[in-house]
mmCIF file as Biopython writes it, N, C-alpha, C and O atoms, coordinates in Angstrom:
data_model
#
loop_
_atom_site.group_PDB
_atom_site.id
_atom_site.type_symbol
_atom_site.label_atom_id
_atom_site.label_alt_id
_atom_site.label_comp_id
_atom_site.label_asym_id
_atom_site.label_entity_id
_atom_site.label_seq_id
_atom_site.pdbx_PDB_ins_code
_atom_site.Cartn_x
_atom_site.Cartn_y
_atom_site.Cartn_z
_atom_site.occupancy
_atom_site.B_iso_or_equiv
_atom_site.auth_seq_id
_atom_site.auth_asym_id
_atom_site.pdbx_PDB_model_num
ATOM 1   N N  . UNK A ? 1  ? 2.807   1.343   7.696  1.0 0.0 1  A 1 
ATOM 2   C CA . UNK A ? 1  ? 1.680   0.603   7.195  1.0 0.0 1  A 1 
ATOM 3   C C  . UNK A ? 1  ? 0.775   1.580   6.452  1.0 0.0 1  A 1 
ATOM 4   O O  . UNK A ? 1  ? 0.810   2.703   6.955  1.0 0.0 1  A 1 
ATOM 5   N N  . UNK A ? 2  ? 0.103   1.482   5.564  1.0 0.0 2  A 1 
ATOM 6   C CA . UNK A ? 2  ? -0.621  1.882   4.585  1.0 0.0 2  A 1 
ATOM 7   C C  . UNK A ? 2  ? -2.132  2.172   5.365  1.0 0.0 2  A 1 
ATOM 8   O O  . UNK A ? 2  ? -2.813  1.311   5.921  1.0 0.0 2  A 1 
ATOM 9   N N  . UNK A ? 3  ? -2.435  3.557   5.247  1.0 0.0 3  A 1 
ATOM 10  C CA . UNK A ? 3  ? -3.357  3.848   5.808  1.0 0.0 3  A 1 
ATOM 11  C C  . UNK A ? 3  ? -4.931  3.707   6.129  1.0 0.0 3  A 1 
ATOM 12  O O  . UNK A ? 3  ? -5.706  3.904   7.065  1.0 0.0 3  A 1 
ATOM 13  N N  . UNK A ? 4  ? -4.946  2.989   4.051  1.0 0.0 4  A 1 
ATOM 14  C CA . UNK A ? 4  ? -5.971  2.298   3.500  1.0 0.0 4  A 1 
ATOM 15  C C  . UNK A ? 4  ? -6.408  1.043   4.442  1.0 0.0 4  A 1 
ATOM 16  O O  . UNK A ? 4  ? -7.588  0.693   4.470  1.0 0.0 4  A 1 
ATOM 17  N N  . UNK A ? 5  ? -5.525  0.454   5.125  1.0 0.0 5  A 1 
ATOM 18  C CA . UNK A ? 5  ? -5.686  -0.964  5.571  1.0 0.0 5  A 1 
ATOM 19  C C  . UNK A ? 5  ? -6.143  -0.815  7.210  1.0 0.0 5  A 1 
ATOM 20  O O  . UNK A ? 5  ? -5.399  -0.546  8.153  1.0 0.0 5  A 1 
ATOM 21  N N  . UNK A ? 6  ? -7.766  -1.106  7.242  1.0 0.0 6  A 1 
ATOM 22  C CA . UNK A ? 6  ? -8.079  -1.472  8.264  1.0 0.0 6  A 1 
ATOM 23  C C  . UNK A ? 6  ? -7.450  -1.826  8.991  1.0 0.0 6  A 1 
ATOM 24  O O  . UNK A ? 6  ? -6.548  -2.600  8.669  1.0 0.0 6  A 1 
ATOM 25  N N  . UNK A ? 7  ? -7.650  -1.367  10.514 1.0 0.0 7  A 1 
ATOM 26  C CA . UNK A ? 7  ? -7.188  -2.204  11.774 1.0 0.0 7  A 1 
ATOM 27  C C  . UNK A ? 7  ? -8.052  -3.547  12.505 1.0 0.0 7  A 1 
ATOM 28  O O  . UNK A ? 7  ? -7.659  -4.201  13.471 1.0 0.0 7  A 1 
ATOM 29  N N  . UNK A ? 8  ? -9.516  -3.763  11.632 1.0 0.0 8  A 1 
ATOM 30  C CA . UNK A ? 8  ? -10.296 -4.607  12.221 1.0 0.0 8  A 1 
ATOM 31  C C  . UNK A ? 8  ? -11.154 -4.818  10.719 1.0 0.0 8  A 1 
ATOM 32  O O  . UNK A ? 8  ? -11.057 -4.119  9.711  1.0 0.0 8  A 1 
ATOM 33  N N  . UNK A ? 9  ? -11.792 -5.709  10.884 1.0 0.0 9  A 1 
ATOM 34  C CA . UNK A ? 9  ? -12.597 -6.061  9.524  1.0 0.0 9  A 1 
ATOM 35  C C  . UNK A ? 9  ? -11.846 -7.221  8.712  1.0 0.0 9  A 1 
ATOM 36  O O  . UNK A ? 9  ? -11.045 -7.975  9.265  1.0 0.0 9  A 1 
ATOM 37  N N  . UNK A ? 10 ? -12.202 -7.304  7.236  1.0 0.0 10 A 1 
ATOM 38  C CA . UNK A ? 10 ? -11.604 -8.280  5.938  1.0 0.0 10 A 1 
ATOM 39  C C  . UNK A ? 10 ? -10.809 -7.658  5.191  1.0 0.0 10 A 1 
ATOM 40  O O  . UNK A ? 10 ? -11.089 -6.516  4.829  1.0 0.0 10 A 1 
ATOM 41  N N  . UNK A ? 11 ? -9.844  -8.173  4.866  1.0 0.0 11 A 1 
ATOM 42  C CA . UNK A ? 11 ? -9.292  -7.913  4.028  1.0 0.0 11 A 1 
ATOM 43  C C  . UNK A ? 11 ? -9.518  -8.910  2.752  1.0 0.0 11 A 1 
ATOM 44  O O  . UNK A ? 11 ? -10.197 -9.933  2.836  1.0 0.0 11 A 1 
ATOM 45  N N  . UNK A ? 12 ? -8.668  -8.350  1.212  1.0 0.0 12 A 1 
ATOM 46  C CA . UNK A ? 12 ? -8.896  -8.998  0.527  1.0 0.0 12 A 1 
ATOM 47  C C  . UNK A ? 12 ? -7.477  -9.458  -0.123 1.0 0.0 12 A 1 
ATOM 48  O O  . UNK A ? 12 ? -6.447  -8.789  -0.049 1.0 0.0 12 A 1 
ATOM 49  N N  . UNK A ? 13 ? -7.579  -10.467 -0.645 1.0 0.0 13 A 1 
ATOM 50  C CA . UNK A ? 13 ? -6.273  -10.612 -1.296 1.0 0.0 13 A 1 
ATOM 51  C C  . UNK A ? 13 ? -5.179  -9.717  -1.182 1.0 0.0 13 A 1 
ATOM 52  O O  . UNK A ? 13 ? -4.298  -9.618  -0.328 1.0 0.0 13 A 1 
ATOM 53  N N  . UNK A ? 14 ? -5.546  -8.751  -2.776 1.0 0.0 14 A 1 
ATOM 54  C CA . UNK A ? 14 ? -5.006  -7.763  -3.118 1.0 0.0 14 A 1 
ATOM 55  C C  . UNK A ? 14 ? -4.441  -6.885  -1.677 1.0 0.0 14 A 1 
ATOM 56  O O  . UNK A ? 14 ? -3.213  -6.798  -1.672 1.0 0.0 14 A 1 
ATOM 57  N N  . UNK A ? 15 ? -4.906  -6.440  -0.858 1.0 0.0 15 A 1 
ATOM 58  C CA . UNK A ? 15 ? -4.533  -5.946  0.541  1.0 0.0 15 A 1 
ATOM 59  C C  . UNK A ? 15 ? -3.829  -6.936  1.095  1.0 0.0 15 A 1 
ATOM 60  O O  . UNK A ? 15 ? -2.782  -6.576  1.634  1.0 0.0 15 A 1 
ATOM 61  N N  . UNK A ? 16 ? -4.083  -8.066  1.126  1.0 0.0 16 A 1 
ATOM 62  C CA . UNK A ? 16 ? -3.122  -9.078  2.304  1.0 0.0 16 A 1 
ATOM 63  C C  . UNK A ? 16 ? -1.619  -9.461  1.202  1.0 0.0 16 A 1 
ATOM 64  O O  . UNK A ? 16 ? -0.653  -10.002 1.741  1.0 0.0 16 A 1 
ATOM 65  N N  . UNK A ? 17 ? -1.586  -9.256  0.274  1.0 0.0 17 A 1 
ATOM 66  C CA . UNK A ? 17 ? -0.262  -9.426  -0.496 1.0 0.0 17 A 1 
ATOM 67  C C  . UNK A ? 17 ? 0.547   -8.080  -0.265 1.0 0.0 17 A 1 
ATOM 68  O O  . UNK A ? 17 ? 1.763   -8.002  -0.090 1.0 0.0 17 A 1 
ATOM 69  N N  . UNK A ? 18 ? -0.389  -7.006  -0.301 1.0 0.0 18 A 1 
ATOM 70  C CA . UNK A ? 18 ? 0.592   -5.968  -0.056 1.0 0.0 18 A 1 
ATOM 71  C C  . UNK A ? 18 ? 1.601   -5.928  1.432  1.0 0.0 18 A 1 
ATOM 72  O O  . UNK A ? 18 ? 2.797   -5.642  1.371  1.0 0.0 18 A 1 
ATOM 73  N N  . UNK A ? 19 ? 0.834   -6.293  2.856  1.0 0.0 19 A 1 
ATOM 74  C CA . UNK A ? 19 ? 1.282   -6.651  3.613  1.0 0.0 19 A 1 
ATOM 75  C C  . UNK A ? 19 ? 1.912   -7.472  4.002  1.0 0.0 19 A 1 
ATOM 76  O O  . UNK A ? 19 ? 2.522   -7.287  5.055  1.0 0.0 19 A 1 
ATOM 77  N N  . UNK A ? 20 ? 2.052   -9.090  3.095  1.0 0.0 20 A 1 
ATOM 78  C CA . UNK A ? 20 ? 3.148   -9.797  3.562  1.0 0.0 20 A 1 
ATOM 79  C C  . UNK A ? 20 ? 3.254   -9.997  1.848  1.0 0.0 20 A 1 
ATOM 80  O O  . UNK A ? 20 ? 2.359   -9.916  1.007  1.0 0.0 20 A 1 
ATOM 81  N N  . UNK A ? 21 ? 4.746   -10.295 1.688  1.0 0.0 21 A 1 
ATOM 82  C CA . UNK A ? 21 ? 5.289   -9.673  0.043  1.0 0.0 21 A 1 
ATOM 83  C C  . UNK A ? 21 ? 5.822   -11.595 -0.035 1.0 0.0 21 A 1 
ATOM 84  O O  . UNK A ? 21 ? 6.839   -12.198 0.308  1.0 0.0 21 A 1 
ATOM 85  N N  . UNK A ? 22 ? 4.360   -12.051 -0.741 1.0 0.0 22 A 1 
ATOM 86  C CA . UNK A ? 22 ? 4.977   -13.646 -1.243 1.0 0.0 22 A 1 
ATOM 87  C C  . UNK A ? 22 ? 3.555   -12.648 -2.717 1.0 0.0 22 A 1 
ATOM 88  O O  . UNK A ? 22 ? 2.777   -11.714 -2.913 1.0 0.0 22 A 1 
ATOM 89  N N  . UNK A ? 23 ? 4.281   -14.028 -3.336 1.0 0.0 23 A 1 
ATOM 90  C CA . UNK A ? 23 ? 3.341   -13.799 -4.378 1.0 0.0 23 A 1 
ATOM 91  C C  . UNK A ? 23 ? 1.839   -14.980 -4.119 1.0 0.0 23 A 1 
ATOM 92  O O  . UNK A ? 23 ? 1.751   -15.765 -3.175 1.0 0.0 23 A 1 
ATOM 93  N N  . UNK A ? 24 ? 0.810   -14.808 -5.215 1.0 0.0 24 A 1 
ATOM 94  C CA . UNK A ? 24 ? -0.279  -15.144 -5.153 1.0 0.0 24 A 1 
ATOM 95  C C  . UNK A ? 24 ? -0.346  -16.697 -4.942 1.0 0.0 24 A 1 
ATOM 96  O O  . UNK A ? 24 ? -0.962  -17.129 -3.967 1.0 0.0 24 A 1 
ATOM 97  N N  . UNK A ? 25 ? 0.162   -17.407 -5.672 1.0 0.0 25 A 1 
ATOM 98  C CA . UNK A ? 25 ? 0.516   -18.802 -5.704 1.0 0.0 25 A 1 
ATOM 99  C C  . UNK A ? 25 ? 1.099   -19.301 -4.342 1.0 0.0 25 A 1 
ATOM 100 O O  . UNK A ? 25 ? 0.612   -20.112 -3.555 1.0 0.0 25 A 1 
ATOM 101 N N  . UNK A ? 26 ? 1.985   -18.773 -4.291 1.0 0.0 26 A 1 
ATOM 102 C CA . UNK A ? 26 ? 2.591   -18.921 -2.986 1.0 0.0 26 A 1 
ATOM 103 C C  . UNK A ? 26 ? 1.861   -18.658 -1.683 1.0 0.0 26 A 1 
ATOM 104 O O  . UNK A ? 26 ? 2.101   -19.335 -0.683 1.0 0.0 26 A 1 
ATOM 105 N N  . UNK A ? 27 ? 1.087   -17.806 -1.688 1.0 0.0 27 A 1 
ATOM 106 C CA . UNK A ? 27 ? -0.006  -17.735 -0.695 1.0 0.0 27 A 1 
ATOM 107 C C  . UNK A ? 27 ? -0.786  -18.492 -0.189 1.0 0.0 27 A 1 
ATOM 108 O O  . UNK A ? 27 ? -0.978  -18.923 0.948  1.0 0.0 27 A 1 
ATOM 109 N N  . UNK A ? 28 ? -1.462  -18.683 -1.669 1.0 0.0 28 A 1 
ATOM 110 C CA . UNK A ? 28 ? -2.960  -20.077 -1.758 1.0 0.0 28 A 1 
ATOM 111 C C  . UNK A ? 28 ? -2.317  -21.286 -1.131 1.0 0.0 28 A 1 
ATOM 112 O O  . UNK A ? 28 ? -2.929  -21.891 -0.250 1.0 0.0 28 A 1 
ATOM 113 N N  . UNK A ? 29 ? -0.521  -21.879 -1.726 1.0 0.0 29 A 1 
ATOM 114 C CA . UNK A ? 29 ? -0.099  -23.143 -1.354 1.0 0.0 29 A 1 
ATOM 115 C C  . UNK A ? 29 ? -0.164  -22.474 0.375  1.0 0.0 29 A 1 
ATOM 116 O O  . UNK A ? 29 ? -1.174  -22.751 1.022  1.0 0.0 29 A 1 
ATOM 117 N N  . UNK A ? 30 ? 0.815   -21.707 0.970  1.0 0.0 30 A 1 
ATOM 118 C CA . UNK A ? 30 ? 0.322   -21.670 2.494  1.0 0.0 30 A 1 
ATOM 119 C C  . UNK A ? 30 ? -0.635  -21.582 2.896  1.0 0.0 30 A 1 
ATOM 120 O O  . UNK A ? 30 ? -0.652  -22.019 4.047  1.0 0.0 30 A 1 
ATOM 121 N N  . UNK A ? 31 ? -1.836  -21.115 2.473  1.0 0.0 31 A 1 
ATOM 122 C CA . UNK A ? 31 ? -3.427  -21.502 2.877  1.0 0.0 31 A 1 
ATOM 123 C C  . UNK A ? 31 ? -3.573  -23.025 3.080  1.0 0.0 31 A 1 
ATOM 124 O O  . UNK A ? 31 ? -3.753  -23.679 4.107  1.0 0.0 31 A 1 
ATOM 125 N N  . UNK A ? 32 ? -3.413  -23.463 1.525  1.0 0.0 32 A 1 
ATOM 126 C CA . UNK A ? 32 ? -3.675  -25.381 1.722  1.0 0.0 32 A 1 
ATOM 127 C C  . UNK A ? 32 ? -2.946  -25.922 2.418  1.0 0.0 32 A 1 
ATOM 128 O O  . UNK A ? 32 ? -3.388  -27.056 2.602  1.0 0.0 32 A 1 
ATOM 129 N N  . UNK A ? 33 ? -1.728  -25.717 3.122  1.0 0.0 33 A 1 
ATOM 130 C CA . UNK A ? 33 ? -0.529  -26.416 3.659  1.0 0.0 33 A 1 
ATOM 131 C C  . UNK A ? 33 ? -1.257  -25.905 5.383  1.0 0.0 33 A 1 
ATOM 132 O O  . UNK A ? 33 ? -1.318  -26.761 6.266  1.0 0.0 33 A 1 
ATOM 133 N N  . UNK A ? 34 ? -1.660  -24.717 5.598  1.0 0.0 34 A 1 
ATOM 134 C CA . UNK A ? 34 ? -1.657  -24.579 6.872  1.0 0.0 34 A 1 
ATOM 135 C C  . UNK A ? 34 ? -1.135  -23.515 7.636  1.0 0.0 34 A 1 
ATOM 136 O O  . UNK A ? 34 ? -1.492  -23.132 8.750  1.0 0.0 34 A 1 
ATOM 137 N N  . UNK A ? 35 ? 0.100   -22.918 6.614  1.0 0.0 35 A 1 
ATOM 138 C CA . UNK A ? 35 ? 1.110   -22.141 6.913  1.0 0.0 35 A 1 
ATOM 139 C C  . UNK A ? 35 ? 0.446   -20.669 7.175  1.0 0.0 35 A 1 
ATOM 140 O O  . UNK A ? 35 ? 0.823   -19.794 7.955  1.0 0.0 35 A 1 
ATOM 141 N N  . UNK A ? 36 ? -0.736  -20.677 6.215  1.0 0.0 36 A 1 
ATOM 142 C CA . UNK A ? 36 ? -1.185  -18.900 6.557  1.0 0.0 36 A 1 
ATOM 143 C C  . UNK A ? 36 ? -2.697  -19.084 6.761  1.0 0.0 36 A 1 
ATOM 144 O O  . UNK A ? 36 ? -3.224  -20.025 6.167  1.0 0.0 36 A 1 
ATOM 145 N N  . UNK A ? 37 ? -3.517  -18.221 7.602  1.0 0.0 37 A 1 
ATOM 146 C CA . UNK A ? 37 ? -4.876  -18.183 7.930  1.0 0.0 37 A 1 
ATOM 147 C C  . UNK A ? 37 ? -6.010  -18.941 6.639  1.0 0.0 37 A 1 
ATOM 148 O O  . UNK A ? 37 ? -5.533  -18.879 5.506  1.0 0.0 37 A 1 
ATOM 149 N N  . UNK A ? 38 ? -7.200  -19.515 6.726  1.0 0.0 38 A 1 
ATOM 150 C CA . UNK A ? 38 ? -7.549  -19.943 6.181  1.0 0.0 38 A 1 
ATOM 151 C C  . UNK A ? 38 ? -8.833  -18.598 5.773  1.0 0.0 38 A 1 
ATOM 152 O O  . UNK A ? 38 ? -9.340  -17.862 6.619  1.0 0.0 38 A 1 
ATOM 153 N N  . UNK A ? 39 ? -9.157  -18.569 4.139  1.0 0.0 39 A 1 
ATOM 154 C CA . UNK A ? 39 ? -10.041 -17.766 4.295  1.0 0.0 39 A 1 
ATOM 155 C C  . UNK A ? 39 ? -11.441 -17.360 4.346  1.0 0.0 39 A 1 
ATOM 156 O O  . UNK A ? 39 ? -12.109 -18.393 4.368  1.0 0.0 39 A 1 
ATOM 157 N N  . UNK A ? 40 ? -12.374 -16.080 4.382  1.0 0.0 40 A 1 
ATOM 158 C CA . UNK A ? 40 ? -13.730 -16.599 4.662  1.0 0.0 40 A 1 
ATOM 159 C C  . UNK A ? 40 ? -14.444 -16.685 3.152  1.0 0.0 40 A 1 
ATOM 160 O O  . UNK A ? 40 ? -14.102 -15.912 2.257  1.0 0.0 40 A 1 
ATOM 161 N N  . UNK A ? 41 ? -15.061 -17.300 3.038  1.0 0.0 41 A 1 
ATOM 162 C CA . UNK A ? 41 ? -15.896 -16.807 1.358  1.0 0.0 41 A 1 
ATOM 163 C C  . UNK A ? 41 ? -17.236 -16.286 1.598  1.0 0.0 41 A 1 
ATOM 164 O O  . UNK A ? 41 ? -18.069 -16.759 2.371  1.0 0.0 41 A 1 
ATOM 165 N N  . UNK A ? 42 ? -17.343 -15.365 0.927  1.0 0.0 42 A 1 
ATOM 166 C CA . UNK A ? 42 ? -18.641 -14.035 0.907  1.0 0.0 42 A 1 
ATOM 167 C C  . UNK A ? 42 ? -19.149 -14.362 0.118  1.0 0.0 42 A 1 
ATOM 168 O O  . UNK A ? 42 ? -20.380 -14.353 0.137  1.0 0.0 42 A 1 
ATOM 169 N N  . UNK A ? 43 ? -18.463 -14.794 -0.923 1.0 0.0 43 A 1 
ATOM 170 C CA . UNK A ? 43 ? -19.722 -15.035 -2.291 1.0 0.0 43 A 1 
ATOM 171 C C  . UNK A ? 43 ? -18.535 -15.912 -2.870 1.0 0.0 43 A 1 
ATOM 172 O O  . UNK A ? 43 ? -17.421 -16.144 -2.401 1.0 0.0 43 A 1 
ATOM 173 N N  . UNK A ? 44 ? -19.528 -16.581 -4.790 1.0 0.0 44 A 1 
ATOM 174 C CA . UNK A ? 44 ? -18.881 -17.375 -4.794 1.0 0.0 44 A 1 
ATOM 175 C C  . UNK A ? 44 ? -17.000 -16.887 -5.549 1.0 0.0 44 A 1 
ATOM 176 O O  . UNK A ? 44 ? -15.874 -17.312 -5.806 1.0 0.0 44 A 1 
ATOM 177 N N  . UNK A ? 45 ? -17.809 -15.837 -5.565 1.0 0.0 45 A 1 
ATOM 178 C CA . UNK A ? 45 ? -16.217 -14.789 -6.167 1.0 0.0 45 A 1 
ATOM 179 C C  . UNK A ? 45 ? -15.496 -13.884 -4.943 1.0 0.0 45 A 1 
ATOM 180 O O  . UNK A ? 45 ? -14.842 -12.869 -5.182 1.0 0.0 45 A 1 
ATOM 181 N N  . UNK A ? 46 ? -15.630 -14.199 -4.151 1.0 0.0 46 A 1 
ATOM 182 C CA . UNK A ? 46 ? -15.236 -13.121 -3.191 1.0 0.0 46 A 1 
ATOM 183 C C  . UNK A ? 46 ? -14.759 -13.656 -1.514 1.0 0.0 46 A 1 
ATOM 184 O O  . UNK A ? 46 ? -15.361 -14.076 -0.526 1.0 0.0 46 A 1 
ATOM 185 N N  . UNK A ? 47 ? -13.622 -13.420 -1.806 1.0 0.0 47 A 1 
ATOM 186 C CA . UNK A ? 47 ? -12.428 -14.548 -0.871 1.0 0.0 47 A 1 
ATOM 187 C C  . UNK A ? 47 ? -12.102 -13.385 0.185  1.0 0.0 47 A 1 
ATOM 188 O O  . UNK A ? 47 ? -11.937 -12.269 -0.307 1.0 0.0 47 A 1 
ATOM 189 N N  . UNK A ? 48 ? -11.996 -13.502 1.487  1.0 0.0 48 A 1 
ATOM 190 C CA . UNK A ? 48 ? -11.379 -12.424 2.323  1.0 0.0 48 A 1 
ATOM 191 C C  . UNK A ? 48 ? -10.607 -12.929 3.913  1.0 0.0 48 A 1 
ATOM 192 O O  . UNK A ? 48 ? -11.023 -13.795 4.682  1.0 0.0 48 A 1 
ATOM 193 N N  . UNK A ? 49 ? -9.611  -12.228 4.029  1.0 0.0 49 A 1 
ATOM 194 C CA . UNK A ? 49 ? -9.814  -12.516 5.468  1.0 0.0 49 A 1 
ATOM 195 C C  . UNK A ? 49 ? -9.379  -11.734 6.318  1.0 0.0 49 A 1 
ATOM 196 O O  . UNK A ? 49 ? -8.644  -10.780 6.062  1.0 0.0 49 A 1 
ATOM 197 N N  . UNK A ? 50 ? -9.978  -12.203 7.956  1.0 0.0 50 A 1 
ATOM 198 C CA . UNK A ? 50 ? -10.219 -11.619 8.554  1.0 0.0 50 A 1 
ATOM 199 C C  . UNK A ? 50 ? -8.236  -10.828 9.102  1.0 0.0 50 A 1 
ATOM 200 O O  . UNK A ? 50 ? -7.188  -11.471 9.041  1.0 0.0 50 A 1 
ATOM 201 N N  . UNK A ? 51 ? -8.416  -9.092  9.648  1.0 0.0 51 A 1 
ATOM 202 C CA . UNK A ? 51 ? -7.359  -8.663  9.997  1.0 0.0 51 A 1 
ATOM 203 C C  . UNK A ? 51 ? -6.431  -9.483  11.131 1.0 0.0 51 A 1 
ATOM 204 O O  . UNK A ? 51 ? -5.230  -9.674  10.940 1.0 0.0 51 A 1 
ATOM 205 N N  . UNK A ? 52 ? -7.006  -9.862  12.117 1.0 0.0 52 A 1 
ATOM 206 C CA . UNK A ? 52 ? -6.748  -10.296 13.052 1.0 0.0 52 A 1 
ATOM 207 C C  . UNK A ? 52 ? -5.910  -12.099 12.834 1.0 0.0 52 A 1 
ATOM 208 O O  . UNK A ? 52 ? -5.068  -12.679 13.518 1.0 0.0 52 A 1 
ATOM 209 N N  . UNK A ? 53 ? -6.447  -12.388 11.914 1.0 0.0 53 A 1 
ATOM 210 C CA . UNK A ? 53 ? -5.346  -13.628 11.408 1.0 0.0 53 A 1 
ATOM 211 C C  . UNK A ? 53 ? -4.516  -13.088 10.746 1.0 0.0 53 A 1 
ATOM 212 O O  . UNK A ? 53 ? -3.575  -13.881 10.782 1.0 0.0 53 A 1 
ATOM 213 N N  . UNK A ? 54 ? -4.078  -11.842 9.860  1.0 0.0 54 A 1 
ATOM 214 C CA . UNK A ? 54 ? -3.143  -11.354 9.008  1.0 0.0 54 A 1 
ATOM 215 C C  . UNK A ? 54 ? -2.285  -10.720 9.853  1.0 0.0 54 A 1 
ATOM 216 O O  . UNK A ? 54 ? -1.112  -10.858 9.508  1.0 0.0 54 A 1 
ATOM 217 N N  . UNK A ? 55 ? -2.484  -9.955  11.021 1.0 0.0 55 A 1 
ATOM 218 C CA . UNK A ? 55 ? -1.758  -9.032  11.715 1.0 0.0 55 A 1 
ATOM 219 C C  . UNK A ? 55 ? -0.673  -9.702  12.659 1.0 0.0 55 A 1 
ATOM 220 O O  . UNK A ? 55 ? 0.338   -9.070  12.966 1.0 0.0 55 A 1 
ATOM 221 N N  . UNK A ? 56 ? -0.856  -10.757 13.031 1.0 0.0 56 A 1 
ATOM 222 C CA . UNK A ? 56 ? 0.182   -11.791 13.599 1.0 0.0 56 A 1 
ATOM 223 C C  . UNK A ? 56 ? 1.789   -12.374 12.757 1.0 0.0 56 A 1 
ATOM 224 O O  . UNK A ? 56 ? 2.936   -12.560 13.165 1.0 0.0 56 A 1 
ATOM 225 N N  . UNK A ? 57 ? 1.013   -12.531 11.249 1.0 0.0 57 A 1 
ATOM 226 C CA . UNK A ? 57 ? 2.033   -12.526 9.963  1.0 0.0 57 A 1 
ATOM 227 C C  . UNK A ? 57 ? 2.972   -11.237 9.776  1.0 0.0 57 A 1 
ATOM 228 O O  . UNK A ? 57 ? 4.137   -11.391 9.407  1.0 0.0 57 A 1 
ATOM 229 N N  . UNK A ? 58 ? 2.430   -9.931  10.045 1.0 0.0 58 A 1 
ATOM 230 C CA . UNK A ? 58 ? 2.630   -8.671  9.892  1.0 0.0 58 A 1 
ATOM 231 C C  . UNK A ? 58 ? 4.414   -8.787  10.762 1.0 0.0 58 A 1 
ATOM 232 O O  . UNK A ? 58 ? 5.578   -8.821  10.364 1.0 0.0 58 A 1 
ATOM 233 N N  . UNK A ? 59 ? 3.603   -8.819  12.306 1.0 0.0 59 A 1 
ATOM 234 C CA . UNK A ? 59 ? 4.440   -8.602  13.453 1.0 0.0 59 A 1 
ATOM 235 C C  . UNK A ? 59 ? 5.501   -9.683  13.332 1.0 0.0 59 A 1 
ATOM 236 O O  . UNK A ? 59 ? 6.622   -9.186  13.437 1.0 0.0 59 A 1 
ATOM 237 N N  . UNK A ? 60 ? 5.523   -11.391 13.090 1.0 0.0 60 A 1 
ATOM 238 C CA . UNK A ? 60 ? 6.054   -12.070 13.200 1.0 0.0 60 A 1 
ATOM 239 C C  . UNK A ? 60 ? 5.862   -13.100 11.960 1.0 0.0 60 A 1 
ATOM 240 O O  . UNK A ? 60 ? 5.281   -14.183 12.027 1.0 0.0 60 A 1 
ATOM 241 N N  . UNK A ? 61 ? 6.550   -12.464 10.673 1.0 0.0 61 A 1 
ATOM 242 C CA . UNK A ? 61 ? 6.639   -13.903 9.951  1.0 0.0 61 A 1 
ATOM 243 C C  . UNK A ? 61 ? 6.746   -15.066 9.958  1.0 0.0 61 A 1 
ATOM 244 O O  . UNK A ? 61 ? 7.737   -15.408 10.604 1.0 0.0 61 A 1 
ATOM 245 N N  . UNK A ? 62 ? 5.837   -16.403 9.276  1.0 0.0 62 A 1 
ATOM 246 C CA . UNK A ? 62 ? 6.890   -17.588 9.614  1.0 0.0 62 A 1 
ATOM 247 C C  . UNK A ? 62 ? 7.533   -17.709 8.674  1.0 0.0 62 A 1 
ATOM 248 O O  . UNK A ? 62 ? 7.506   -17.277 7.522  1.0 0.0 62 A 1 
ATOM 249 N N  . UNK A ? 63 ? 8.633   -18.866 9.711  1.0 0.0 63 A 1 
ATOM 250 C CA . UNK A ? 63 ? 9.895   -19.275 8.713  1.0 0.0 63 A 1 
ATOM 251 C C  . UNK A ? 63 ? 9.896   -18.919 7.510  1.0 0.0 63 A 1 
ATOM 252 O O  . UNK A ? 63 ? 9.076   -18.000 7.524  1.0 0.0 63 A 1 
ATOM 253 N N  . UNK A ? 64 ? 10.319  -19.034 6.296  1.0 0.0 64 A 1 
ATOM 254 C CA . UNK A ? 64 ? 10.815  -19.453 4.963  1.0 0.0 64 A 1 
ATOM 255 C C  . UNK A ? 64 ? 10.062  -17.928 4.370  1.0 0.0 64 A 1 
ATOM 256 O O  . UNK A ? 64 ? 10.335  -17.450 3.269  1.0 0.0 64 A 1 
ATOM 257 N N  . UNK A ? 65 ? 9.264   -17.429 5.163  1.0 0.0 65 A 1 
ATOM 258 C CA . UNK A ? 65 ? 8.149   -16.192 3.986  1.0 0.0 65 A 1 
ATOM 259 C C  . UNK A ? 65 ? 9.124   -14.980 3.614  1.0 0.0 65 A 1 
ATOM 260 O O  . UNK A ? 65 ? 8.722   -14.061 2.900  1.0 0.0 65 A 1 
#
């Protein structure tokens, strides 16, 4: 794992794609579907989420990813 990447805190996109390898589109649809953590908004440009919903994806993909 990449050293850059917090063990606690937000991540952002760009960081949570590096860790699970779907592309961007494909992400957002598992956000709206349910399939991947939902995220927090900081501002109205600035999307993140939290480690602790990403790190479960890390250890144990679901199906089809």
């Amino acid at each position: 794992m990449n050293s850059d990447i917090p063990k606690n805190g937000l991540l952002r996109l760009s960081k949570v794609l590096q860790l699970i390898p779907v592309g961007k589109s494909t992400w957002w649809a598992g956000v709206k579907s349910g399939r991947f953590p939902k995220p927090v908004k900081l501002g109205p440009r600035t999307t993140c989420w939290y480690w602790q919903d990403i790190q479960p994806l890390i250890e144990k993909p679901p199906p089809g990813s």
